[in-house]
N, C-alpha and C positions, 0 to 999 in steps of 0.2 A: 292803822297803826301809826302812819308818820306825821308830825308838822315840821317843817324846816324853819329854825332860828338862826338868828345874827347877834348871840349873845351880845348885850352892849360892850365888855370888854373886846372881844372881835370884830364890831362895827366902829369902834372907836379907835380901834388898830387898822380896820383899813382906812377910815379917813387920813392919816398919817401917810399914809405912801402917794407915791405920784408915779405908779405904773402899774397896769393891771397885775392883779384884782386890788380896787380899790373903791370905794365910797368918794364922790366929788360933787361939789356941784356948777352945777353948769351955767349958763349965759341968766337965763330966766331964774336963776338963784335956787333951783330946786337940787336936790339931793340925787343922785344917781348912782345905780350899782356896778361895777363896769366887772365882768367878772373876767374875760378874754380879752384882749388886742382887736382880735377884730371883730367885735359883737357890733352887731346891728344897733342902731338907734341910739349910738351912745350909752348904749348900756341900758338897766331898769331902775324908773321910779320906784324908791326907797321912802320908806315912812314907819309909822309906829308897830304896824304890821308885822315887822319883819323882826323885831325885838322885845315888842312888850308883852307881858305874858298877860293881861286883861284882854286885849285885843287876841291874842291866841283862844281865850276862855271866851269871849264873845262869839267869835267866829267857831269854835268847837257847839256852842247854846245854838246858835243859829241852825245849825245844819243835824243837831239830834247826838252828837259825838260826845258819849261820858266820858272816856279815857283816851286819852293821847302818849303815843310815844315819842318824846321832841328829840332831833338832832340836830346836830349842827349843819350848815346846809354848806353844799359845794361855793368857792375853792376851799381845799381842805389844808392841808398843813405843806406839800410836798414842795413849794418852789423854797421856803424859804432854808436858813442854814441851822445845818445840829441842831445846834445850843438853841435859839430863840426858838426852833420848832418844838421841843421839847417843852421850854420853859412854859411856851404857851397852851400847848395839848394839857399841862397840868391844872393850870391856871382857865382852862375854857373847861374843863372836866368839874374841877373844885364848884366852876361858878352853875353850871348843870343840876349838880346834885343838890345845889343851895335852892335855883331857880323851882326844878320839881317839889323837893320838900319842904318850901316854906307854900305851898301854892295847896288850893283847897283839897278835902279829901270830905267821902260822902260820911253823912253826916251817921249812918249805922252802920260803919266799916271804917278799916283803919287803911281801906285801899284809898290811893291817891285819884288825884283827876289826872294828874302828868303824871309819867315815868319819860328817863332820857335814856340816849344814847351816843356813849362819851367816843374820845376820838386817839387814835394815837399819832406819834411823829413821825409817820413812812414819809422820810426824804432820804436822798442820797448823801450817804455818809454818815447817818447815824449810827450809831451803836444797838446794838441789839440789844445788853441788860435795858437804854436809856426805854426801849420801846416796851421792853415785860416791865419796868415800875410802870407804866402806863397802864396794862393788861391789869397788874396786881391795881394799881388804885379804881381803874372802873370795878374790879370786880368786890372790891372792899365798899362801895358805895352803894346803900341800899336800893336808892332809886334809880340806877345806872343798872339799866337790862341787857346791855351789850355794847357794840362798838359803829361806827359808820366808818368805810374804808372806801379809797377810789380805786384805781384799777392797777395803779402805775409799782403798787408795793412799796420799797427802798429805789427803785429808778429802773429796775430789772424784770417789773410785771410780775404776779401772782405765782409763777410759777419757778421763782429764784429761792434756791436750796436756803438762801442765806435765812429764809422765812420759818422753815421748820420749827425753829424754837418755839417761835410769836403763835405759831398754829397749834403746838403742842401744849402751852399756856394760854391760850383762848376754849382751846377743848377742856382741858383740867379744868377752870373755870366755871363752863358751862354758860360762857357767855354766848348770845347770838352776833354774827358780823351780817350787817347790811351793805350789800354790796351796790356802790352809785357811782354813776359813770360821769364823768366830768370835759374830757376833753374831746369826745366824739371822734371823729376821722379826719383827716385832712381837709380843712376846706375848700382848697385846690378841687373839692371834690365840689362843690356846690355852683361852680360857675363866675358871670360875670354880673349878671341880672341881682338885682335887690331879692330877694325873698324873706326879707325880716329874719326869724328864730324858725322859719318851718322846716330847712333841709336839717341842721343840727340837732335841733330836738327830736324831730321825729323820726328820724332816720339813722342819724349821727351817733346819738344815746343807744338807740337798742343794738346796732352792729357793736360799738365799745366793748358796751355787757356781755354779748355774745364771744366775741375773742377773750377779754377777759376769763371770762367762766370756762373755756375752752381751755386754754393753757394751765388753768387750774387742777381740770379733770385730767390734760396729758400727762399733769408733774407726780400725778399718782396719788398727791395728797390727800385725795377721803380714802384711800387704803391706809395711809397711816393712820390718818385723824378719821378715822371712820362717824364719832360722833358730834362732828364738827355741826354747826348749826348756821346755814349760810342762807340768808336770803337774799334774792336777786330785786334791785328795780326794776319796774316796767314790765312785768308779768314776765321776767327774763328775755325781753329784749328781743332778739331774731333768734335765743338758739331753738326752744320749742321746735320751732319751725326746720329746722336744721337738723336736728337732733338723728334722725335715721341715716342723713349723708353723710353725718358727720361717722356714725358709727362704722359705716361700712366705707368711708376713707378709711378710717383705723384698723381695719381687718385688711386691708389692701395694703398698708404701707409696711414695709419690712421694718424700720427704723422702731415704731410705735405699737405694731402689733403686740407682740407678748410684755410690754412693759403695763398693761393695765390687768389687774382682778376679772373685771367683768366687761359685758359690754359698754359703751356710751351712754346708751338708754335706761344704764341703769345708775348713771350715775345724777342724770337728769333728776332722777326721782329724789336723790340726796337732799337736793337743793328745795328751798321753800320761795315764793313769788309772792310778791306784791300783787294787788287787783288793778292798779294804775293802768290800766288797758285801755278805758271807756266802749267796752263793747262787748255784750253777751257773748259775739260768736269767737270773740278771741279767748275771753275767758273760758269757754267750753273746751275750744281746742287745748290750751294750755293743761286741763285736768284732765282732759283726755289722750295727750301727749302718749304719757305712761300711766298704768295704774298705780306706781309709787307717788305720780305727783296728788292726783285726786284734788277735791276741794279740803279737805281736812291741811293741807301745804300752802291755800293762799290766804292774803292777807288781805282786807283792806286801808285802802292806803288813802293819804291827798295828796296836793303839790304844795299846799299852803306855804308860804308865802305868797308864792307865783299863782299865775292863771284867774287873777281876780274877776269880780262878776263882770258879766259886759254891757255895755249900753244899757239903760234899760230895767236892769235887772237885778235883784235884791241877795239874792246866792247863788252863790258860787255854780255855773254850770260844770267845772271842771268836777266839782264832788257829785253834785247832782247825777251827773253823765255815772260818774262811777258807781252811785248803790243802784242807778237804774239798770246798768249793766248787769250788776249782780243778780238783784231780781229776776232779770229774764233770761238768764242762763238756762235751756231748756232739759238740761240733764240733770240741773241739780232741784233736789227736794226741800222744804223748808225749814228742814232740819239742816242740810248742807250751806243753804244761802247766808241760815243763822250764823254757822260756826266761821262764812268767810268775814261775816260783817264784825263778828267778834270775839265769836269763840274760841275759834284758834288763836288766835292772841295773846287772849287770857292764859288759856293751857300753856302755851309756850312760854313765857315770860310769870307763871304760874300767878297771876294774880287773881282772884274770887274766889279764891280756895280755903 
């Protein structure tokens, strides 16, 4: 489903700042992406990769990929203020829908090779009509299939009442929200030792998701929005794995027991997941979590930009790792493996229809 862009008007906006998140370059005159304060390595080599949509459509040719879903990729909108957050979410949306539809489509269908996925202005202090004309203009946008969101909401996390509206005009809609984790945990949590990007991404990312999506299920929300269309990054992070402790905390605490519909486990099912795993046996676990989640709820997904080929090597193992995961998932049948590599997609975002 995903590739992650730096639309150029957003790459050219972060070159402009001189504090994380920002585009710089460095001593050896090279470009860098500095997305945190305290990213390892001075941040990521930046290049055409990360903006041009040939090089998207190259890199999709290489690895077998007809259709892409492009988003705008982490930091999202939330440090900066109101007004410029707004002005931008509009102006990075406008350039989205321009981006996908001028870009090719096959040649006996009037399906595209892109579709995107626009973004809104969740910072603290905005206005809530400023966030539903966001909502209204992705959803007015032909090639705009839904929304990317991080975790933090308006500054009060996913689970601030103030959101209701935005949830209830994303549902009317029928947009999907993609839900990507940005700030990880504490790095106080990772020590003093160097370990590059391995404790935050691989760790840091899926706990986020998992609190996030938690708080989301305590606030009651898919009771309201019951037909809400939420997928989770990173095959949902740790909660999978969570999901029965978490339930039966919830039947034990006085505070949160009768405030939900159903159990936990059924709310897991709500949720649809990216394949971003790299590993059969995670992928099995995750669709066999609950039978609401199934293979017909995952996606498959890349990191595209990130995780380029390594030494040696011509594509991408990060995607590689992923359809071979898929394939070997031993519970699902060929008809399932189909629908995580594509077909669910389609269906969901209705296109080949």
């Amino acid at each position: 489903i995903r590739i992650d862009v730096y639309l150029p008007r957003y790459a050219d906006w972060l070159r402009s700042r001189s504090a994380a998140p920002r585009v710089y370059t460095n001593e050896k005159g090279e470009e860098r992406l500095l997305i945190l304060d305290d990213e390892p390595s001075g941040g990521r080599p930046v290049g055409p990769q990360y903006w041009d949509r040939d090089e998207k459509l190259k890199f999709m040719d290489q690895h077998g990929i007809d259709i892409s879903v492009v988003s705008s990729a982490n930091p999202w909108l939330d440090f900066l203020p109101p007004s410029e957050a707004h002005e931008l979410a509009l102006g990075l949306n406008d350039d989205l829908e321009t981006y996908c539809a001028t870009g090719p489509a096959f040649s006996d269908s009037s399906i595209q090779r892109l579709y995107g996925l626009g973004l809104l202005p969740l910072v603290p202090g905005i206005s809530i009509p400023k966030v539903l004309e966001c909502v209204a203009q992705i959803a007015a946008a032909p090639h705009l299939k839904g929304l990317i969101m991080g975790t933090k909401g308006i500054g009060k996390g996913l689970d601030d009442d103030a959101l209701d509206p935005v949830w209830k005009a994303i549902e009317a809609a029928g947009l999907l929200v993609f839900l990507h984790p940005h700030y990880g945990v504490d790095s106080s949590a990772w020590g003093e030792k160097d370990n590059g990007h391995v404790l935050p991404l691989a760790l840091g990312f899926p706990v986020e998701t998992a609190v996030a999506a938690t708080r989301f299920i305590l606030s009651g929300a898919f009771d309201k929005y019951p037909s809400l269309i939420i997928l989770l990054a990173h095959s949902g992070g740790a909660l999978p794995a969570l999901s029965s402790r978490l339930a039966s905390c919830i039947d034990h605490d006085p505070i949160v027991a009768d405030r939900l519909k159903h159990d936990a486990r059924y709310y897991l099912g709500k949720f649809y997941f990216d394949a971003v795993a790299y590993g059969p046996e995670e992928l099995g676990f995750v669709s066999e979590t609950d039978r609401k989640v199934g293979s017909l709820k995952m996606l498959f997904g890349t990191d595209h930009p990130f995780f380029p080929p390594l030494k040696g090597q011509v594509k991408w193992k990060s995607v590689v790792e992923n359809l071979e995961a898929i394939s070997e998932v031993s519970g699902w049948g060929e008809a399932e493996k189909n629908a995580v590599r594509g077909g669910n997609a389609l269906r969901i975002f209705g296109l080949g229809q």
